[in-house]
MARTORDREN-829773 format. One line per 8 residues: number of its first residue (from 1); their letters; for each residue x, y, z of N, C-alpha, C. Coordinates in nm, 2 decimals, always signed. Layout:
<atoms>
NUM) A) X,Y,Z,X,Y,Z,X,Y,Z; ...;
</atoms>
This chain:
<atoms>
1) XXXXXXXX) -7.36,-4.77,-0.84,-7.45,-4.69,-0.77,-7.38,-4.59,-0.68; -7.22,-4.65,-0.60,-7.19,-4.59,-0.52,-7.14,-4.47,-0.64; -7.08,-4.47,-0.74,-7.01,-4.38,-0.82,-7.15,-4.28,-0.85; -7.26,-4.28,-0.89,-7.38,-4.19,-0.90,-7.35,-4.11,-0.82; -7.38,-4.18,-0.64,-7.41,-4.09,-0.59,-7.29,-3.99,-0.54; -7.18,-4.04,-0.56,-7.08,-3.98,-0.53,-7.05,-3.85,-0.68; -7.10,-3.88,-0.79,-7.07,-3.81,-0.86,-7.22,-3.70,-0.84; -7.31,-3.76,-0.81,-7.39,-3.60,-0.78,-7.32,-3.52,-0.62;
9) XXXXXXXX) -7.29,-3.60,-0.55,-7.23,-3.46,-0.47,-7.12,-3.39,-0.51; -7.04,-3.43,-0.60,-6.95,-3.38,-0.61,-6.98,-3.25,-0.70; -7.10,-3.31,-0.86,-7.15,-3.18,-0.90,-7.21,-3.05,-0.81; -7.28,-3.10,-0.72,-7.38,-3.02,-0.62,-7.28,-2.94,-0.59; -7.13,-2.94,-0.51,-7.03,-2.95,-0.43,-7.01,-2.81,-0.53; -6.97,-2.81,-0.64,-6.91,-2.78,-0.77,-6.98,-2.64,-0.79; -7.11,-2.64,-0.80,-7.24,-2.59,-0.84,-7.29,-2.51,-0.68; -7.27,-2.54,-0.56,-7.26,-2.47,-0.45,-7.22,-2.37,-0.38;
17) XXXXXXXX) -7.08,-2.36,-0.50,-6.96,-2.24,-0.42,-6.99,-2.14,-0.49; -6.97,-2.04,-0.40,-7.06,-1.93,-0.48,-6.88,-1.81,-0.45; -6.91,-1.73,-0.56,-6.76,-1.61,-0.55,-6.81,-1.51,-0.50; -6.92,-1.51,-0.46,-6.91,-1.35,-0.37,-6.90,-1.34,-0.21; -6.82,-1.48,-0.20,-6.78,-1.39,-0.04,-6.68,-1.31,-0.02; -6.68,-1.22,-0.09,-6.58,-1.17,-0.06,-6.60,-1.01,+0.06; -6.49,-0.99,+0.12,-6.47,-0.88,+0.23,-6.55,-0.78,+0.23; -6.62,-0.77,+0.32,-6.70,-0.65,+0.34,-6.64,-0.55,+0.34;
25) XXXXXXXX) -6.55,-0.55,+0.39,-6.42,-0.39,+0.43,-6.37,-0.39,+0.28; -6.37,-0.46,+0.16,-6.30,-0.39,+0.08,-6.45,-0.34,-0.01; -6.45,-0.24,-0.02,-6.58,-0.16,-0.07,-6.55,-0.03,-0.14; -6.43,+0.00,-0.13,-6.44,+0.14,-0.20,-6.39,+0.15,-0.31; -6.40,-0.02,-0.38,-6.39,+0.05,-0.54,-6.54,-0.06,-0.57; -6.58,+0.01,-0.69,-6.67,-0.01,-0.73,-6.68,-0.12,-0.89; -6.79,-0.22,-0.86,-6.81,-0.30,-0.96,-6.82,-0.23,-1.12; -6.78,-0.19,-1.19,-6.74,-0.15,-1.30,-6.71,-0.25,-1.43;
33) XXXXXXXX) -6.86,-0.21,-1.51,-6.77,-0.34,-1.63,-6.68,-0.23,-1.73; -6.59,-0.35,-1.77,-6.49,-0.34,-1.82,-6.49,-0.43,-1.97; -6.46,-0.35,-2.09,-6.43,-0.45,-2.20,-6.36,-0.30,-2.25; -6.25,-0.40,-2.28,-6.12,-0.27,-2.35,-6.01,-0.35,-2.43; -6.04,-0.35,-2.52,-5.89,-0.37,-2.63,-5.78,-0.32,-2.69; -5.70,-0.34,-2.66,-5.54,-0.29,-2.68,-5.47,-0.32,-2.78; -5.44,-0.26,-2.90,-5.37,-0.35,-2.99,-5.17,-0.31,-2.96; -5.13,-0.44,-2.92,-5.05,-0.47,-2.89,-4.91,-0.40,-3.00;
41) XXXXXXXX) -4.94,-0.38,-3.12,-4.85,-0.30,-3.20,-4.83,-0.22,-3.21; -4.95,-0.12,-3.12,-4.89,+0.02,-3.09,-4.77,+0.08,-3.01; -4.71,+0.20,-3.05,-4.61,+0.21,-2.98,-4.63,+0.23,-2.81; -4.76,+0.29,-2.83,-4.77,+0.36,-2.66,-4.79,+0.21,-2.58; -4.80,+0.08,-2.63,-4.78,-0.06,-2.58,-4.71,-0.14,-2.61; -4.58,-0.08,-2.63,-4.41,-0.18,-2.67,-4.40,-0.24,-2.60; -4.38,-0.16,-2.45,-4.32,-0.26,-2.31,-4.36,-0.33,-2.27; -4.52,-0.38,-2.33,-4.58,-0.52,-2.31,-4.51,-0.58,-2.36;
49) XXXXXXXX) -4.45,-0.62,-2.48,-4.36,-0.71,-2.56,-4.27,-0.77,-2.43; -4.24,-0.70,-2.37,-4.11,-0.79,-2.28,-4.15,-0.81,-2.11; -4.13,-0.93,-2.09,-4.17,-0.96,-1.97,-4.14,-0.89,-1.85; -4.21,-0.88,-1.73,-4.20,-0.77,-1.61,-4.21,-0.62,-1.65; -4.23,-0.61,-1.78,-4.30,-0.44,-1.81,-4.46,-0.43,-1.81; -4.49,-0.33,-1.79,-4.65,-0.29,-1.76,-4.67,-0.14,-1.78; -4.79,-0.15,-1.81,-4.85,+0.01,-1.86,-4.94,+0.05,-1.79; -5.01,+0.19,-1.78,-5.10,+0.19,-1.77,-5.19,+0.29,-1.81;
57) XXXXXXXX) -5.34,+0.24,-1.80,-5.43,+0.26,-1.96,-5.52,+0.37,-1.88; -5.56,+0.50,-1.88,-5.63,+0.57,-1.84,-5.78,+0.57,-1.85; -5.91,+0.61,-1.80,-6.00,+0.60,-1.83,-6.08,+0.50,-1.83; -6.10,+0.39,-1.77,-6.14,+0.23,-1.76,-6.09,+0.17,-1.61; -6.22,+0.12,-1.58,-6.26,+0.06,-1.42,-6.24,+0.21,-1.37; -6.19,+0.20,-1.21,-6.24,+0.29,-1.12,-6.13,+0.37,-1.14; -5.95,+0.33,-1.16,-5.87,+0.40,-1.16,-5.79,+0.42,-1.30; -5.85,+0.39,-1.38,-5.73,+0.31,-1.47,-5.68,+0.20,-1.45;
65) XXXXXXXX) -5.64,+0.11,-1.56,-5.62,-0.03,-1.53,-5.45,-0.05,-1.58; -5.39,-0.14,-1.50,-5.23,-0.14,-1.47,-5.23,-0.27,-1.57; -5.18,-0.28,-1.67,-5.14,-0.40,-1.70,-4.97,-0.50,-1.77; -4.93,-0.60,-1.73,-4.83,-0.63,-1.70,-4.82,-0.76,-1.79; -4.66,-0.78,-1.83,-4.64,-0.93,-1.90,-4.59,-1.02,-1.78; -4.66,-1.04,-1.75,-4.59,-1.16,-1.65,-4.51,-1.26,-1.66; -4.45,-1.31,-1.79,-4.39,-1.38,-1.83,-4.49,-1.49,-1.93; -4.56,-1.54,-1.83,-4.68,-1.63,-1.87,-4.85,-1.62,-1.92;
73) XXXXXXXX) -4.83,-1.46,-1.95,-4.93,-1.42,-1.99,-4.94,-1.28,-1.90; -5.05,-1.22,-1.97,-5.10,-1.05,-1.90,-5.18,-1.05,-1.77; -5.18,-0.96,-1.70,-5.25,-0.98,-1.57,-5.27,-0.84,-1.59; -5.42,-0.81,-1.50,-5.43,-0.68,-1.52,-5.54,-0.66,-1.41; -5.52,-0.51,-1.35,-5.55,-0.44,-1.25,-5.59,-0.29,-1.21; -5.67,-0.31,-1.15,-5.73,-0.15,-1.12,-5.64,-0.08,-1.07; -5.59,+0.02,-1.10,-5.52,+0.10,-1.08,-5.56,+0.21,-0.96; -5.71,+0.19,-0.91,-5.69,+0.24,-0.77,-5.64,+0.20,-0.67;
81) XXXXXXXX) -5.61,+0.24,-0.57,-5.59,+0.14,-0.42,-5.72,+0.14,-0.37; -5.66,-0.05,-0.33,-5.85,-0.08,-0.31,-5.87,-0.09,-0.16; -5.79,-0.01,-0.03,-5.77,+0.01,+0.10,-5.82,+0.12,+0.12; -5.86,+0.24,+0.03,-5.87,+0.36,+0.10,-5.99,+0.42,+0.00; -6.04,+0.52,+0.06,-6.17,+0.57,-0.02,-6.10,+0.64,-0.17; -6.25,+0.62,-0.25,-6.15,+0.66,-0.40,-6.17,+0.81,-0.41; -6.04,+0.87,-0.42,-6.01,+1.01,-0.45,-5.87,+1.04,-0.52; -5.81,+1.17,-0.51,-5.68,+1.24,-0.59,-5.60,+1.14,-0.52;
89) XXXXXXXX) -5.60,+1.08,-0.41,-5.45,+1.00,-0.36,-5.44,+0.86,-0.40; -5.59,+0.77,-0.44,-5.59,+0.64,-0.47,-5.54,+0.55,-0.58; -5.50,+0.67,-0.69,-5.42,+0.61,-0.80,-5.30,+0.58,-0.79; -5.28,+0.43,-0.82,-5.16,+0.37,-0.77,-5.05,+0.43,-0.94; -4.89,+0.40,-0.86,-4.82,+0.49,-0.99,-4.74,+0.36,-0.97; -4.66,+0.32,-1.09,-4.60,+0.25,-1.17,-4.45,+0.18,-1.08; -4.41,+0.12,-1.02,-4.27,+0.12,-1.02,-4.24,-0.04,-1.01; -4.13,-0.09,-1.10,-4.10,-0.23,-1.18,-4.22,-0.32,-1.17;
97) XXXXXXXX) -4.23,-0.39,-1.09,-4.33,-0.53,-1.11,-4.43,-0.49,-0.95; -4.42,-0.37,-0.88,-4.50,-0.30,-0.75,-4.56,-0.19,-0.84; -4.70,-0.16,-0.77,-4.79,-0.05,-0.80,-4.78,-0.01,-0.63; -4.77,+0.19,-0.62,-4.76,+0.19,-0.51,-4.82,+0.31,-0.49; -4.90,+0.38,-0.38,-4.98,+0.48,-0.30,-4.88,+0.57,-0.28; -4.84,+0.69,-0.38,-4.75,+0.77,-0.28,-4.77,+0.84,-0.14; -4.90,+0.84,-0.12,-4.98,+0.96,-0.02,-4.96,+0.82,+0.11; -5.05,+0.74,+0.05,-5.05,+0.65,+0.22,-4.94,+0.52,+0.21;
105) XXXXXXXX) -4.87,+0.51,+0.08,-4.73,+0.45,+0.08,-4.78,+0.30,+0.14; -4.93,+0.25,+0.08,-4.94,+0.10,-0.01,-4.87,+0.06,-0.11; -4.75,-0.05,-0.10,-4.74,-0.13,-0.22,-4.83,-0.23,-0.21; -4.85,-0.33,-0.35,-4.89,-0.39,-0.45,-4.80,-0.49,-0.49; -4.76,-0.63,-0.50,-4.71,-0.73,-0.60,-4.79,-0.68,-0.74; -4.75,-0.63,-0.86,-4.84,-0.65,-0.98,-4.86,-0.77,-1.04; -4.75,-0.92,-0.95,-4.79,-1.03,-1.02,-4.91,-1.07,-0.89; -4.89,-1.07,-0.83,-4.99,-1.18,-0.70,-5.12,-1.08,-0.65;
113) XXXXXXXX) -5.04,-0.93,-0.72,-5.24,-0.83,-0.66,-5.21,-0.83,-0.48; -5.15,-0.87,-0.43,-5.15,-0.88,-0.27,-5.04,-0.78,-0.23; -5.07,-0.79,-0.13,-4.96,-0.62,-0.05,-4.85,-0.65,-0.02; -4.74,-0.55,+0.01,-4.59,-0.59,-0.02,-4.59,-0.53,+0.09; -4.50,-0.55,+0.21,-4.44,-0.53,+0.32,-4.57,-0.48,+0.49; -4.65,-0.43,+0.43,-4.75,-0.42,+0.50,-4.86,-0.49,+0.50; -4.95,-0.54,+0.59,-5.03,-0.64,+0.54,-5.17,-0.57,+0.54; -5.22,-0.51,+0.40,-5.32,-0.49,+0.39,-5.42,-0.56,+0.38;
121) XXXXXXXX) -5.57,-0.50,+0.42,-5.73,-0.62,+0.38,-5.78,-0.65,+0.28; -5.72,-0.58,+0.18,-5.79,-0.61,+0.06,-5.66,-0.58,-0.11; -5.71,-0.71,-0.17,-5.60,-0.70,-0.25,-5.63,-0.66,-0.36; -5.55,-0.63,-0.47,-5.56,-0.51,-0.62,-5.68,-0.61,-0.67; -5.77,-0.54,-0.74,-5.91,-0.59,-0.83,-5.85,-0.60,-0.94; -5.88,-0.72,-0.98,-5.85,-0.82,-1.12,-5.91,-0.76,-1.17; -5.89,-0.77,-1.33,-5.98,-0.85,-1.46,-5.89,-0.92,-1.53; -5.97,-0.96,-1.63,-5.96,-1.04,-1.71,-5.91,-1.03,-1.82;
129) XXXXXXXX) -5.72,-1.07,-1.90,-5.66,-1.04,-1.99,-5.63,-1.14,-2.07; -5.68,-1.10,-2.21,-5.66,-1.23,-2.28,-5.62,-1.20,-2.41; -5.54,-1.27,-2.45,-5.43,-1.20,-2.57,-5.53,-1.28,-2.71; -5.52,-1.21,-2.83,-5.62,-1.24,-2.89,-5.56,-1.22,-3.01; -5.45,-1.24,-3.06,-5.34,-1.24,-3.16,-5.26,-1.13,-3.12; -5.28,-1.04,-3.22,-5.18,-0.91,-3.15,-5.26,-0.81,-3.09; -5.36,-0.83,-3.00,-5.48,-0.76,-2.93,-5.44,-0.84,-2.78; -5.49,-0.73,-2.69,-5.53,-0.80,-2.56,-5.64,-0.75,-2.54;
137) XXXXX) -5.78,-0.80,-2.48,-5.92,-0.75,-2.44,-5.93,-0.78,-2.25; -5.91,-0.67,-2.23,-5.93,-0.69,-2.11,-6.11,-0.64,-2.07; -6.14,-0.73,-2.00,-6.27,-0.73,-1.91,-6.31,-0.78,-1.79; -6.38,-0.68,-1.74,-6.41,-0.75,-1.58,-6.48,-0.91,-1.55; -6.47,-0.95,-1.43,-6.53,-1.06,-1.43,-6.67,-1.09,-1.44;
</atoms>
């Protein structure tokens, strides 16, 4: 009996947590769905092949989406900065395993999405990369 009830709180517990608390202050990029496929044998997507290279794909989510081999799979990211209103300065540009703001000079970790030397409120907007033979489909959550 003790195991019942212990296993319904734990579902309840499970089934309670909700994902949208997230930061009021980060607001200036916008929920945007995302379904985009990449075939991975193209040339303009070589540097995926090797780990710590990343591309980025124009036209998709708010800024274009940054995406990267991490070693242990693709991680992928909005290519706006998600600290400042979206305009001509918010697209983040390319440099090794950092995406960086040249105007307000935000970096980016491209593995962890969280800010490098400055501590910003709000960290790079995910989606979702999933390698699908020699395809990757990336989509929002």
């Amino acid at each position: 009996m003790k195991r019942q009830i212990l296993f319904c709180f734990i579902i309840y517990g499970v089934f309670s947590c909700s994902d949208t608390d997230s930061d009021p202050r980060c607001n200036f990029l916008l929920d945007i769905k995302v379904v985009h496929e990449i075939n991975l044998n193209l040339p303009q997507y070589n540097d995926l092949n090797f780990i710590s290279n990343s591309v980025y794909i124009s036209n998709i989510g708010n800024g274009g989406v940054i995406v990267i081999n991490s070693g242990t799979g693709f991680l992928a990211w909005d290519a706006a900065d998600p600290n400042i209103p979206f305009g001509e300065c918010s697209i983040l540009s390319i440099n090794g395993i950092e995406a960086q703001n040249t105007c307000y000079e935000n970096k980016y970790s491209l593995i962890t999405g969280q800010s490098i030397k400055t501590q910003l409120t709000c960290p790079l907007k995910t989606y979702r990369a999933e390698q699908n033979g020699g395809s990757l489909i990336i989509t929002s959550f």
